[in-house]
DRENTORKOL-3810 file (N, C-alpha, C; in nm, 4 decimals):
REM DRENTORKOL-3810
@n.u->8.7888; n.v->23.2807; n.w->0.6581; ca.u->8.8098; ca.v->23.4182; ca.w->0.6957; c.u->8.7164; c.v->23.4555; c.w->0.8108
@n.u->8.7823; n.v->23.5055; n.w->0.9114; ca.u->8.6914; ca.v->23.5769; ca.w->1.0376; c.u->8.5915; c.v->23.6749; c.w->1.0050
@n.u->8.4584; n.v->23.6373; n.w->1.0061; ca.u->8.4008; ca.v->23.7879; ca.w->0.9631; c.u->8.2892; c.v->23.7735; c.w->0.8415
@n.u->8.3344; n.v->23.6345; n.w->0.7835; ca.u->8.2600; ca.v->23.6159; ca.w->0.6444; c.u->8.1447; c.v->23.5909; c.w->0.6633
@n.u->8.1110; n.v->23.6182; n.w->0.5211; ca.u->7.9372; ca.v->23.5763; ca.w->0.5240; c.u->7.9539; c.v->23.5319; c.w->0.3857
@n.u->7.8290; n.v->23.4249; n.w->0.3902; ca.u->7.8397; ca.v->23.3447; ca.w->0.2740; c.u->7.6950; c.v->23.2796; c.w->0.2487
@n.u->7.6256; n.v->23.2890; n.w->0.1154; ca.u->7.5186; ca.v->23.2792; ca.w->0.0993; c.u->7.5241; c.v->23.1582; c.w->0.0198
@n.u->7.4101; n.v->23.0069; n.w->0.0205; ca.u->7.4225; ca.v->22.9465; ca.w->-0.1288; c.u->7.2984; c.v->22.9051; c.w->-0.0825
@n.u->7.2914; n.v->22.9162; n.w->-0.2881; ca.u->7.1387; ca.v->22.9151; ca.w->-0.3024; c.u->7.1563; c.v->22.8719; c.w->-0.4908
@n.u->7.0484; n.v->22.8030; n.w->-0.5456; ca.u->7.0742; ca.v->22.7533; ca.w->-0.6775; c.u->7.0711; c.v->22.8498; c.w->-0.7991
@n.u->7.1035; n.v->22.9493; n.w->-0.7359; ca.u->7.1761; ca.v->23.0682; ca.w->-0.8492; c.u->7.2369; c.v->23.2163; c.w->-0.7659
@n.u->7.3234; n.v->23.2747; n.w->-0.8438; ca.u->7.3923; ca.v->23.3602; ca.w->-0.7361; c.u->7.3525; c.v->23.4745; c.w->-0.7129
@n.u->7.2376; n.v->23.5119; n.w->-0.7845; ca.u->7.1335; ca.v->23.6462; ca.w->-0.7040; c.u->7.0676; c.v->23.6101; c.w->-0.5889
@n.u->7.0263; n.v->23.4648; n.w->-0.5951; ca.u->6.9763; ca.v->23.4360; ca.w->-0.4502; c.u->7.0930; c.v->23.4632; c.w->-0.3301
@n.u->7.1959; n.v->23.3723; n.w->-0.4356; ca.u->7.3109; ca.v->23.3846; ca.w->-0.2743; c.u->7.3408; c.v->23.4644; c.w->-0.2354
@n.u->7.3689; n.v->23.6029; n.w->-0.3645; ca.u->7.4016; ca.v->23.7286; ca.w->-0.2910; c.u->7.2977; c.v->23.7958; c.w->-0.1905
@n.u->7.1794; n.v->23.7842; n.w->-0.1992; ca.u->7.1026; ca.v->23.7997; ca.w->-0.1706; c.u->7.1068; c.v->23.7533; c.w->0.0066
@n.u->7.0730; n.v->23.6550; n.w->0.0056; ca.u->7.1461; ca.v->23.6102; ca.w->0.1337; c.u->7.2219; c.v->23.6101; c.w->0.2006
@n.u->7.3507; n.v->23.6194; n.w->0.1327; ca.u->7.4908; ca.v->23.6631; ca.w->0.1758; c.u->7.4404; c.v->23.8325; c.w->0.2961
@n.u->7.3503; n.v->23.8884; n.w->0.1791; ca.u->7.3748; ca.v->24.0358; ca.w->0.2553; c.u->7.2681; c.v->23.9998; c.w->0.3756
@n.u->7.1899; n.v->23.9567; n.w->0.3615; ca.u->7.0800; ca.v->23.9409; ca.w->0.4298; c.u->7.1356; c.v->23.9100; c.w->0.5594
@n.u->7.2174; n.v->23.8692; n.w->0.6346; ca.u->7.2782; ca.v->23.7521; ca.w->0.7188; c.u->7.4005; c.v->23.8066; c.w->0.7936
@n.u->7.4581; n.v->23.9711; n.w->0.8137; ca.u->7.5911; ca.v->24.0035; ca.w->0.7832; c.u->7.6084; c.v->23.9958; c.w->0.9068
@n.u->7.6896; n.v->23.9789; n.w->0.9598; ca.u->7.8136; ca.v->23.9629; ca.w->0.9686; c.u->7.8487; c.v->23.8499; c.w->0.9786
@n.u->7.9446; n.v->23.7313; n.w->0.9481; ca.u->7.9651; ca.v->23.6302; ca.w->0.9770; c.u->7.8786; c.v->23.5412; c.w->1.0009
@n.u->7.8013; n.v->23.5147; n.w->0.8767; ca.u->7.6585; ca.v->23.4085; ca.w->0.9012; c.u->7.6439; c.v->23.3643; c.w->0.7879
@n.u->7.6708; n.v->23.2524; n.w->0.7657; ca.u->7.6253; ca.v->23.1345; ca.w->0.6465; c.u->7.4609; c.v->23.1176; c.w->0.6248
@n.u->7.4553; n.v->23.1156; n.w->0.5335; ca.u->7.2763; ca.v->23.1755; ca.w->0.4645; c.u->7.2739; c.v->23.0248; c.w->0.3948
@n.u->7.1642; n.v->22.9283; n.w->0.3840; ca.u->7.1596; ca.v->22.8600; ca.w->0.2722; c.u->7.0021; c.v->22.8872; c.w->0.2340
@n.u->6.9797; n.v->22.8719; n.w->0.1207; ca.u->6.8197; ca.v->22.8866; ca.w->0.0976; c.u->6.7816; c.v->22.8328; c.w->-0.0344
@n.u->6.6809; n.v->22.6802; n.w->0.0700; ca.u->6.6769; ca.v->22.5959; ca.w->-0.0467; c.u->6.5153; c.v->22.6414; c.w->-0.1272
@n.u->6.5392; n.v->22.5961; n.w->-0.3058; ca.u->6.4332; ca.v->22.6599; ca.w->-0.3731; c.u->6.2838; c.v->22.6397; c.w->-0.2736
@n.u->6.2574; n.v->22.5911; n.w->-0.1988; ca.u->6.1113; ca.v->22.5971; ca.w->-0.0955; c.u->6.1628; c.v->22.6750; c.w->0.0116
@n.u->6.2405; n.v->22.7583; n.w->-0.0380; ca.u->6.2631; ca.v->22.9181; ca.w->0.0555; c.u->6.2761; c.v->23.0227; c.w->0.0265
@n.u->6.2689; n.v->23.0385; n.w->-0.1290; ca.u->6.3062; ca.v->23.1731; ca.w->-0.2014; c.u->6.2466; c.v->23.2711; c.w->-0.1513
@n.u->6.0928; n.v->23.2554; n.w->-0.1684; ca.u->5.9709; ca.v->23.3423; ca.w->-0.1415; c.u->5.9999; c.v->23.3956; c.w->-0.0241
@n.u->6.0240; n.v->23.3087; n.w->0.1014; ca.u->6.0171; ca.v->23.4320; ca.w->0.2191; c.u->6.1261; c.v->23.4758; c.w->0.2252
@n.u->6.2989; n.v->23.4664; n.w->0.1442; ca.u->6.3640; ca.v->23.5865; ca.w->0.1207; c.u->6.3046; c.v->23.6735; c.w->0.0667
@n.u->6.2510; n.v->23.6604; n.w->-0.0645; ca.u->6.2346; ca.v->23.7422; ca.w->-0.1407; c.u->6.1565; c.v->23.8613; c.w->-0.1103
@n.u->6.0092; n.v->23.8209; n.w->-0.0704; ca.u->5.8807; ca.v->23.8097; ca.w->-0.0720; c.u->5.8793; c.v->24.0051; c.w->0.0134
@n.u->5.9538; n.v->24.0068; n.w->0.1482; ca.u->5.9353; ca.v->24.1210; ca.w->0.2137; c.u->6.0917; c.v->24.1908; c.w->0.1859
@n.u->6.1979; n.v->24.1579; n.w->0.0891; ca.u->6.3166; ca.v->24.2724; ca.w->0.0728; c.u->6.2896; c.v->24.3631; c.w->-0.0115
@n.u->6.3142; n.v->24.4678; n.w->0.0565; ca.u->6.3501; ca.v->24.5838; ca.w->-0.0625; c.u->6.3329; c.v->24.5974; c.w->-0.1932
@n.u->6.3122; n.v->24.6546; n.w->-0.3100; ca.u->6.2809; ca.v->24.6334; ca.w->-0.3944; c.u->6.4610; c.v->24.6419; c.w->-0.4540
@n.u->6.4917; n.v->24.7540; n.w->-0.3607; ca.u->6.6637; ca.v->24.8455; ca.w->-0.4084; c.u->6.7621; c.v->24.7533; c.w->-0.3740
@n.u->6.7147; n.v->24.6333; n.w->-0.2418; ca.u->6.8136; ca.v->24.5609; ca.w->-0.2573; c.u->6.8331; c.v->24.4454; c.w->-0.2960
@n.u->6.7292; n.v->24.4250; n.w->-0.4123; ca.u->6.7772; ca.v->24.3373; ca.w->-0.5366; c.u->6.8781; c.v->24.3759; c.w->-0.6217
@n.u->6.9946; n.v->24.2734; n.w->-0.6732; ca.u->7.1140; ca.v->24.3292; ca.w->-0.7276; c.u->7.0101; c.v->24.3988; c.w->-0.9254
@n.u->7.0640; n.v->24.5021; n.w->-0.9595; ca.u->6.9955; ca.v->24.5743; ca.w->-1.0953; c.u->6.8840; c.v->24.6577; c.w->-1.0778
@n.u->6.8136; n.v->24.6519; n.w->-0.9427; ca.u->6.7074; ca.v->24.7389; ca.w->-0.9156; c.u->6.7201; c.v->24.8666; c.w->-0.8137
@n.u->6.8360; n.v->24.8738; n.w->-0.8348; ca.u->6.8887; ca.v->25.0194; ca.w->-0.7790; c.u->6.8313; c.v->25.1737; c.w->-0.8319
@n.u->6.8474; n.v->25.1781; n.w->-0.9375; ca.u->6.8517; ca.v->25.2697; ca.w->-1.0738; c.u->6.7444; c.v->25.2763; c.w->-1.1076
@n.u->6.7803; n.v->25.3281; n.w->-1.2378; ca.u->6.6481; ca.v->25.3592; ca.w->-1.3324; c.u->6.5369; c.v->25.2618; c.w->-1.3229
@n.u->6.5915; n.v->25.1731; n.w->-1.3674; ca.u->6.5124; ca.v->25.0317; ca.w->-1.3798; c.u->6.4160; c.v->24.9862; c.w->-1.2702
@n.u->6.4364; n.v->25.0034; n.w->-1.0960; ca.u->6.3961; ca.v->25.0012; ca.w->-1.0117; c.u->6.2940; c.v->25.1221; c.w->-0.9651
@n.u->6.3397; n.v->25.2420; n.w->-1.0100; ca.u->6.2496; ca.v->25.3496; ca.w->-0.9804; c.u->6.1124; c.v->25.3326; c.w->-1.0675
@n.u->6.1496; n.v->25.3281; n.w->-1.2192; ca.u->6.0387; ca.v->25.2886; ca.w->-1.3139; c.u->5.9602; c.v->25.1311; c.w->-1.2537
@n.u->5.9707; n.v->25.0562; n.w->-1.1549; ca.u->5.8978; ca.v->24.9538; ca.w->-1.1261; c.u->5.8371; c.v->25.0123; c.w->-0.9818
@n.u->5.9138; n.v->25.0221; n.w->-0.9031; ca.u->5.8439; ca.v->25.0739; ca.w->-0.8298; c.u->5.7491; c.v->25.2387; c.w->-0.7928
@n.u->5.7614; n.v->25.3157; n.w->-0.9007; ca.u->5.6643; ca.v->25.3920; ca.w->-0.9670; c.u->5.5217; c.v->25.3104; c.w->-0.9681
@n.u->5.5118; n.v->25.1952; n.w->-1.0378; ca.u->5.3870; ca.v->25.1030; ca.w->-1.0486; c.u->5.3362; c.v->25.0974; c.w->-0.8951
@n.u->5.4047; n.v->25.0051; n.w->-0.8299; ca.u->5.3782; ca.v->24.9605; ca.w->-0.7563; c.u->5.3308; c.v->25.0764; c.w->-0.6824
@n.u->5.3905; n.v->25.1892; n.w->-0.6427; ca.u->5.3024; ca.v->25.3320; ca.w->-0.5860; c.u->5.2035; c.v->25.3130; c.w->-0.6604
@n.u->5.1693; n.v->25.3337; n.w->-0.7933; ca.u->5.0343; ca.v->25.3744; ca.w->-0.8107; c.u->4.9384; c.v->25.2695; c.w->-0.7932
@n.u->4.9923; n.v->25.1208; n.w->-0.7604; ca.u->4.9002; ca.v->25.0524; ca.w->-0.7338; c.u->4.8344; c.v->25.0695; c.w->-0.6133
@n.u->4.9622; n.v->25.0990; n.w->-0.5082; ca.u->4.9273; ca.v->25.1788; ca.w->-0.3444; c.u->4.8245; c.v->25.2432; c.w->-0.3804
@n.u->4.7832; n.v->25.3646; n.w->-0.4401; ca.u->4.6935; ca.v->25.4573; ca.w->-0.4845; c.u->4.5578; c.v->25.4111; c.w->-0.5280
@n.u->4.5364; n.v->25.3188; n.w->-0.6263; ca.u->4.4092; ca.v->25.2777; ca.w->-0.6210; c.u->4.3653; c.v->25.1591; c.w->-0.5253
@n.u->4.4588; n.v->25.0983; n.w->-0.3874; ca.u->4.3860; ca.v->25.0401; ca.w->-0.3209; c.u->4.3835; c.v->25.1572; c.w->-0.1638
@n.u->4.3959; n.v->25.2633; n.w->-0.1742; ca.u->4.3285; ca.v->25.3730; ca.w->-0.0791; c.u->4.2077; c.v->25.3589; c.w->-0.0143
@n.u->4.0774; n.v->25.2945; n.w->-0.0207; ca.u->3.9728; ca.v->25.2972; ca.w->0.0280; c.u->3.8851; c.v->25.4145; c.w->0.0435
@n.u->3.8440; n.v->25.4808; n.w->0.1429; ca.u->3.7741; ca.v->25.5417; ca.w->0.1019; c.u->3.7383; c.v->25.6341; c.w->0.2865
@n.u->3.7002; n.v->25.7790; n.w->0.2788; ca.u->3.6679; ca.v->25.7953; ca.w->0.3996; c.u->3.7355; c.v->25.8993; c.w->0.4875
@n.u->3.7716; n.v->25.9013; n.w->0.5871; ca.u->3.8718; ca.v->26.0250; ca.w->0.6692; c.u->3.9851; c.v->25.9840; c.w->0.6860
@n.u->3.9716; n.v->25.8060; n.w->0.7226; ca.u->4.1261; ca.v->25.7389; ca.w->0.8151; c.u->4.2198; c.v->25.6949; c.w->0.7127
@n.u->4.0866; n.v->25.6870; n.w->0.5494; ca.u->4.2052; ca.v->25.6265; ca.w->0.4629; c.u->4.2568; c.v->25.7335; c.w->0.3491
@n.u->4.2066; n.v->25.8586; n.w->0.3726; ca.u->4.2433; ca.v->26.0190; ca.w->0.3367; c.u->4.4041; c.v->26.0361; c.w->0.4234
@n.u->4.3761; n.v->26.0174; n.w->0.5300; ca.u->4.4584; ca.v->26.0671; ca.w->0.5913; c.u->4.5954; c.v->25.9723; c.w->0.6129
@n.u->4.5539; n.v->25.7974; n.w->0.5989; ca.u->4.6791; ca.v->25.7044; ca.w->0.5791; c.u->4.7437; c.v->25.7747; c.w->0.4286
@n.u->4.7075; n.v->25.7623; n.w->0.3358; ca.u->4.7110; ca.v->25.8390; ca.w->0.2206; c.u->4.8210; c.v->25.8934; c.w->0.2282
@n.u->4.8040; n.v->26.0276; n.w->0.2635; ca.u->4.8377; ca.v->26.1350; ca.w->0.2797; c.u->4.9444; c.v->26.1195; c.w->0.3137
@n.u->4.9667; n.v->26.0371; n.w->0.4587; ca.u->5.1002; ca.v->25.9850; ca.w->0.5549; c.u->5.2060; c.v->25.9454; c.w->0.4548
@n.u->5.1724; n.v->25.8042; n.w->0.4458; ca.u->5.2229; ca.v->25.7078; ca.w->0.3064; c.u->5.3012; c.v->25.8471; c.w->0.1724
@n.u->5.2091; n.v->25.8997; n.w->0.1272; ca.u->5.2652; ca.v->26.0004; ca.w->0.0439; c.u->5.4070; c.v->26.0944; c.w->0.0309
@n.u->5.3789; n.v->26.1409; n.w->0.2127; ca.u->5.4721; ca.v->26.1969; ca.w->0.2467; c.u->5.6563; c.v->26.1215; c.w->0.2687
@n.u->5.5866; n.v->26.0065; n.w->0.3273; ca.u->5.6891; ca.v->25.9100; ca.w->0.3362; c.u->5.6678; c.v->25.7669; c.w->0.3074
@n.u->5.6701; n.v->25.7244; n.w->0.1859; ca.u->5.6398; ca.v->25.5853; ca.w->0.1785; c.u->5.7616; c.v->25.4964; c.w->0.2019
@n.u->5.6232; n.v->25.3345; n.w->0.2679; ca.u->5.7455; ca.v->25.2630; ca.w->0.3365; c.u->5.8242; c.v->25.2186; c.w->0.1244
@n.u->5.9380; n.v->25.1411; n.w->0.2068; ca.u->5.9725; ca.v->25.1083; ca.w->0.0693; c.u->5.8889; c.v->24.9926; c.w->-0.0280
@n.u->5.9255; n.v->24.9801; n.w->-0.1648; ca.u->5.8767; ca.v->24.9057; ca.w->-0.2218; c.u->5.9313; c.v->24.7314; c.w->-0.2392
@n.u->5.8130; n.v->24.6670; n.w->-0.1793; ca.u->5.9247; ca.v->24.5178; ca.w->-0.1679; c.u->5.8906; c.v->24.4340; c.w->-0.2679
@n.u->5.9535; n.v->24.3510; n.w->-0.3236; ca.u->5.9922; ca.v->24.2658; ca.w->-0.4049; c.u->5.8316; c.v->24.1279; c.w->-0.3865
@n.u->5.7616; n.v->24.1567; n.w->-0.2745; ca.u->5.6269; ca.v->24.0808; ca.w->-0.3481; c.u->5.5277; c.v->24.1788; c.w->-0.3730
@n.u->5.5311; n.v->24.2933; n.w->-0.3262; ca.u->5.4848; ca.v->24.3629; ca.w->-0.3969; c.u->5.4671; c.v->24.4041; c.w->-0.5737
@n.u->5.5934; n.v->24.3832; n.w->-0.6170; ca.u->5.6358; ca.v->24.3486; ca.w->-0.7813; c.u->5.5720; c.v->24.2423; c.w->-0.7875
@n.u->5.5949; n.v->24.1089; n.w->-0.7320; ca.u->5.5090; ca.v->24.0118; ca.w->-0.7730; c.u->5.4012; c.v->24.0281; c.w->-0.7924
@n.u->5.3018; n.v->24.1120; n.w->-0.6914; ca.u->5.1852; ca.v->24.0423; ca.w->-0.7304; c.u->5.1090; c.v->24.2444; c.w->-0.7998
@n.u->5.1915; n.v->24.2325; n.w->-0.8854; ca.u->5.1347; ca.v->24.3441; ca.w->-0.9804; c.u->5.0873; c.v->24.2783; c.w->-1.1175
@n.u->4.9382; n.v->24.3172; n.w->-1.2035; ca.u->4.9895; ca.v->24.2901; ca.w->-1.3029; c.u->5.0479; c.v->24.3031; c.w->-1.4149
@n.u->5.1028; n.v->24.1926; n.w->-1.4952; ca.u->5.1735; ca.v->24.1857; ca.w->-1.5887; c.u->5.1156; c.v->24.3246; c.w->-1.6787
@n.u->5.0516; n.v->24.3629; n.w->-1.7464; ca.u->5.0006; ca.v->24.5010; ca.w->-1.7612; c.u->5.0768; c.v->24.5978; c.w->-1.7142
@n.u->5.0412; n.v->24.5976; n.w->-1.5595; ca.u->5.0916; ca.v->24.7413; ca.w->-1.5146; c.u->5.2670; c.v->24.7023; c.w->-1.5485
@n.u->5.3150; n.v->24.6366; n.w->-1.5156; ca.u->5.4568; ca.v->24.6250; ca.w->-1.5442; c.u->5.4825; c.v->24.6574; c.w->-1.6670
@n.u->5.4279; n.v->24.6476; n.w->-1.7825; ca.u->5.4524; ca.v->24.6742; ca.w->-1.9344; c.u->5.4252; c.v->24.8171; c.w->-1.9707
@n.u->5.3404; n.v->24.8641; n.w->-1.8441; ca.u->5.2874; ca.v->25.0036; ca.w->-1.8655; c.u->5.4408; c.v->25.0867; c.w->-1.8197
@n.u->5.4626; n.v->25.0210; n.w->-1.7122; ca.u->5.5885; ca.v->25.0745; ca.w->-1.6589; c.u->5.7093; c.v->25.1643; c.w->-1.6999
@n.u->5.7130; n.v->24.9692; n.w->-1.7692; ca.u->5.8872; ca.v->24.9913; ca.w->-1.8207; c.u->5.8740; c.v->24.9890; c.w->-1.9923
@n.u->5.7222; n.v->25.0487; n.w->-2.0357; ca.u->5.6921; ca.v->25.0464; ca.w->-2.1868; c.u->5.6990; c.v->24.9015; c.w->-2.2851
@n.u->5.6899; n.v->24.9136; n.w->-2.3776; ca.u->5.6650; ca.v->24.7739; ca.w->-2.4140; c.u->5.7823; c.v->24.7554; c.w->-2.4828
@n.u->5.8996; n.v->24.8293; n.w->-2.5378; ca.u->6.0017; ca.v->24.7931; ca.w->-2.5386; c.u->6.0508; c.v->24.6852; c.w->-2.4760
@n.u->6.0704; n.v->24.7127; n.w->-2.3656; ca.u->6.1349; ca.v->24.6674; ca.w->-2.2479; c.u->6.0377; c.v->24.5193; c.w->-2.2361
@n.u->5.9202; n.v->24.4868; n.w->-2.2776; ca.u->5.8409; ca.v->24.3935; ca.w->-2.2728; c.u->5.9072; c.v->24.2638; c.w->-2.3665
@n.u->5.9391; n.v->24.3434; n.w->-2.5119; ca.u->5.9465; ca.v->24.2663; ca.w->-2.5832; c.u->6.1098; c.v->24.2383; c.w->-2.5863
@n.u->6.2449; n.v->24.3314; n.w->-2.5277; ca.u->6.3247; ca.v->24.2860; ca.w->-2.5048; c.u->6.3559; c.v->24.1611; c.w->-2.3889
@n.u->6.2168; n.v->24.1514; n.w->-2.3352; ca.u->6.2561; ca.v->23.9888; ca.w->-2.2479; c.u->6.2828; c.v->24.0765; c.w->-2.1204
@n.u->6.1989; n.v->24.1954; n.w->-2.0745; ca.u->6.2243; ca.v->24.2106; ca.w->-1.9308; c.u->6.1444; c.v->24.2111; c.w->-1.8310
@n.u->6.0039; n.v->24.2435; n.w->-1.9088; ca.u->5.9138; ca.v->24.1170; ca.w->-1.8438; c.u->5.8616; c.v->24.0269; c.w->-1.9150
@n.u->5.8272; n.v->23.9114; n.w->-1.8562; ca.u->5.7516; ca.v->23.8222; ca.w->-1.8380; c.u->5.6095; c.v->23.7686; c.w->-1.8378
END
């Protein structure tokens, strides 16, 4: 088909993933010693399930982690402040490198012990 895009990757959140990543008419492959730098800087929203609720309650964390690494002073009062008004979005290594804690704090421990985190 004229136009397609087509992602493969060794499961199909990656591929979709790629698929979109790549549009218009661009074949994506991404082998597992490539996940990370898809992953690493997308969106948090454009992971497929992290649209919603589920995504707002994670990246909630991840803001407040923004918040306690603020520093300290006039320039980092005032980045602050900026950020506040408009923050950039929340990306997907950012989730990574939260911890397991704050994620449970998140999405409650329900959600811990139903196997949604890790």
């Amino acid at each position: 088909m004229p136009g397609s895009s087509a992602g493969i990757a060794h499961c199909r959140l990656l591929a979709k993933v790629a698929s979109a990543a790549r549009k218009p008419a661009a074949q994506t492959v991404v082998p597992e010693r490539g996940v990370a730098e898809l992953l690493t800087p997308l969106p948090l929203a454009k992971l497929p399930g992290f649209g919603g609720k589920l995504g707002e309650a994670v990246a909630g964390a991840v803001l407040e982690a923004r918040k306690g690494r603020g520093g300290s002073g006039a320039a980092a009062a005032a980045a602050a402040a900026a950020a506040a008004a408009d923050p950039p979005p929340v990306t997907v290594g950012e989730v990574a490198a939260l911890p397991f804690s704050a994620l449970v704090t998140a999405l409650g421990g329900d959600a811990a012990r139903a196997g949604w985190v890790r």
